[in-house]
N, C-alpha and C positions, 0 to 999 in steps of 0.2 A: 306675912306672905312667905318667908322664907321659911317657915316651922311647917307648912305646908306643902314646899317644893322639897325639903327633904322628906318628909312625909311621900309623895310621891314617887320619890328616887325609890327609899327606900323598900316599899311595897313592889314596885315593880319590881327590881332584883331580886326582891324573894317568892315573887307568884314566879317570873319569866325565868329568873337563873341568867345564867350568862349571855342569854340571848336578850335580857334589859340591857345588855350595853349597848348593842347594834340598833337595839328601840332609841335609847335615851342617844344615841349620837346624829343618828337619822331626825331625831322631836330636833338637835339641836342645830344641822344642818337649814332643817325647812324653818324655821325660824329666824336665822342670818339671811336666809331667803327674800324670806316676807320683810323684816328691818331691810336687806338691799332694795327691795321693791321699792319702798316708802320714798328712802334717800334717792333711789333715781329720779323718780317719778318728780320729786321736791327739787332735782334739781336741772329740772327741762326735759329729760329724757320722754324720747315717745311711749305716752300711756299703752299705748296695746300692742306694741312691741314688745316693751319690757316685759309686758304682764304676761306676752307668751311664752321667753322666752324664759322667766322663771316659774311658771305654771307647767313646763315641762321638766323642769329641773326638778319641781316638789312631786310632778308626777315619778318620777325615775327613781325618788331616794325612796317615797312612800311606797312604791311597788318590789319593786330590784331587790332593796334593802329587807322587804318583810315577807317575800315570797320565797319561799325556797325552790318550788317547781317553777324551774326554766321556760317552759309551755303556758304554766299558767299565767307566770308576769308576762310573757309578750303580747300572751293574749288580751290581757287586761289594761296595761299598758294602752296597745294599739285602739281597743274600747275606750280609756279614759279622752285619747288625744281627739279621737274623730268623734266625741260628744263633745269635749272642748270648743273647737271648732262650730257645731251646730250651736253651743248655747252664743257664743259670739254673733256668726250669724244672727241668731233669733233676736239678740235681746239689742243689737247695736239699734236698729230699727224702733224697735220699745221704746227705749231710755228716750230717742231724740221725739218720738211722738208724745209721749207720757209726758215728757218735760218734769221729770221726778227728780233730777239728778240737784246736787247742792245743798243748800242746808234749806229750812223750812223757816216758819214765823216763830217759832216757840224758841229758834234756837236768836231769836233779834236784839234780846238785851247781851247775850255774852258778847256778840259780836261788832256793839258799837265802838268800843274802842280798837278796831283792826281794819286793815285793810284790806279788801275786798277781791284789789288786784293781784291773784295769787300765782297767775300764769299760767294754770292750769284748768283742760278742758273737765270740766263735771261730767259731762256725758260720757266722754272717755274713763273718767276715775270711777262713775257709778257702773261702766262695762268691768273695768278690773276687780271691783269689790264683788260682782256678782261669779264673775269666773273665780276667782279666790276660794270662796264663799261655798263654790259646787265639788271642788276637788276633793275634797275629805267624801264626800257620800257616796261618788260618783267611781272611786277609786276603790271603794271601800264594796260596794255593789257588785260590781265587775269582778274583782278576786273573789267574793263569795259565790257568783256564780258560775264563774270558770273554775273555781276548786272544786264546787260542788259537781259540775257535769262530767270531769278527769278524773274522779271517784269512778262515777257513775262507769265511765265507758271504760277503766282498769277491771270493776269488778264484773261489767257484761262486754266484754271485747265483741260480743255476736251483734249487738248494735247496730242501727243499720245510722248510716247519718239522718237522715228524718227522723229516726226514734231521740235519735241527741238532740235534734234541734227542739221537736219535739219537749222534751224532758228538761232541757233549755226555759222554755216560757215555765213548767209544771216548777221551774226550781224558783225562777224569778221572782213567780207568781206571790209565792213565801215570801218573800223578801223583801218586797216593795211594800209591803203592809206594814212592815217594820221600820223601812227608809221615810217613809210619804208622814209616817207618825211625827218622829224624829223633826223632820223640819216642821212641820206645826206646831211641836212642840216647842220648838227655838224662836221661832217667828212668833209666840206669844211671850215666852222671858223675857224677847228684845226689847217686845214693846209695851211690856207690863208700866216700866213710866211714863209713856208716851199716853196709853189709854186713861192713867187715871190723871195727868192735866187734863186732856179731851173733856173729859168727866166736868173734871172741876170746873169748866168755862161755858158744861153746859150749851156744847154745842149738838146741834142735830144728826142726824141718822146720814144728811145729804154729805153736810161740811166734813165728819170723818170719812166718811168713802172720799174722799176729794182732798183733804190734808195729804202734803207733799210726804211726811217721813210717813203716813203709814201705804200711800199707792208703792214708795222706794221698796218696802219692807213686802209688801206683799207679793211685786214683782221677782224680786227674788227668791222668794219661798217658791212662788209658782215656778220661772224657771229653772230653779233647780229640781223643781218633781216633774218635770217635764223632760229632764235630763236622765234622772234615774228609772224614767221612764222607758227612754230610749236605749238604757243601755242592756233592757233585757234582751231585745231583739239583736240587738250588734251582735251583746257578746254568746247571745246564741248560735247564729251568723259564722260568727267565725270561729267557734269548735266547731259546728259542723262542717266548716270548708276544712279546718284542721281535719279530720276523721276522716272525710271523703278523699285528700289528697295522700293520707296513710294507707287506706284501702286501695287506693288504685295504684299506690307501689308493691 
């Protein structure tokens, strides 16, 4: 593993140059993050509290830190936090209906020797894994399309704000075929071992739709393209209020 993290250091300092250092300190920031998550979460701290209040802190290093236009990280930024928001919303309601959240049958032999009583709410920890879980695409989505439409309207200032907003979805539109891929594609590595036990026990078409880690794993994939969804239109949304509030000065 180590022959691999320098392998990574290394490559990136020489594709990025010296802007791999702001990369690799921002990778090491949001990851003290994520370990501080853990450690609160593990030690009473409130699950969707905490998870907000470092879910903004990874939004702020991951945008601030890699954006250079001032315009476009706020934009994308203020997109990232008011999908945040909706996917909590959406999914609190989910987890507690779905009853997804905890560990499953398959995980029953590791678990016989431990305690059960962990102190901690599952529905709340399967909302935080999911917001977690959205930020990398979701953050990543939004800067492509607010960089792409700050192009757009530098290199046509005649623009009208409808043509941005406009030009907004036509950018999205690209993009989302690429994000929507991406998580399908993750949502089957995850659960490349889970499917072939499935397999192996021979169970029916009914029981895997109804197995607890794959409803957990699918719920997630879904809202998070449900997210990326949403963020075409925001951060459409607001270039065009950006552009319309520039025009009318």
């Amino acid at each position: 593993m180590l022959y691999l993290l320098g392998a990574f250091v290394i490559l990136l300092l020489l594709v990025a140059g010296s802007r791999g250092l702001s990369l690799l300190f921002g990778l090491g920031i949001n990851i003290i993050s994520i370990v501080a998550l853990l450690i609160l979460i593990a030690d009473g701290f409130n699950v969707l509290i905490t998870t907000a209040i470092v879910s903004i802190i990874i939004l702020i290093v991951a945008i601030f830190m890699n954006v250079e236009n001032p315009s476009t990280a706020n934009i994308a930024f203020k997109t990232s936090l008011l999908i945040m928001i909706v996917i909590v919303l959406v999914t609190i309601p989910i987890e507690y209906w779905a009853s997804a959240q905890g560990m499953g049958v398959e995980d029953q032999e590791e678990l016989e020797g431990f305690s059960l009583a962990a102190g901690v709410s599952f529905p709340q920890l399967a909302v935080a894994v999911i917001v977690v879980n959205s930020l990398g695409v979701i953050s990543e989505t939004s800067v492509a399309i607010t960089s792409g439409l700050n192009e757009i309207v530098e290199n046509k200032p005649t623009l009208t704000p409808t043509e941005v907003f406009n030009d907004g979805f036509s950018v999205g539109n690209r993009i989302l075929s690429t994000q929507t891929n991406t998580l399908l594609f993750n949502f089957f590595a995850t659960t490349f071992p889970l499917f072939f036990l499935i397999h192996s026990l021979n169970d029916n078409l009914g029981e895997i739709i109804n197995d607890k880690l794959v409803v957990a794993e699918v719920i997630t994939m879904l809202i998070c393209a449900i997210g990326v969804i949403l963020t075409v239109p925001i951060t459409s949304y607001l270039v065009y209020r950006n552009v319309k509030n520039k025009k009318t000065d």
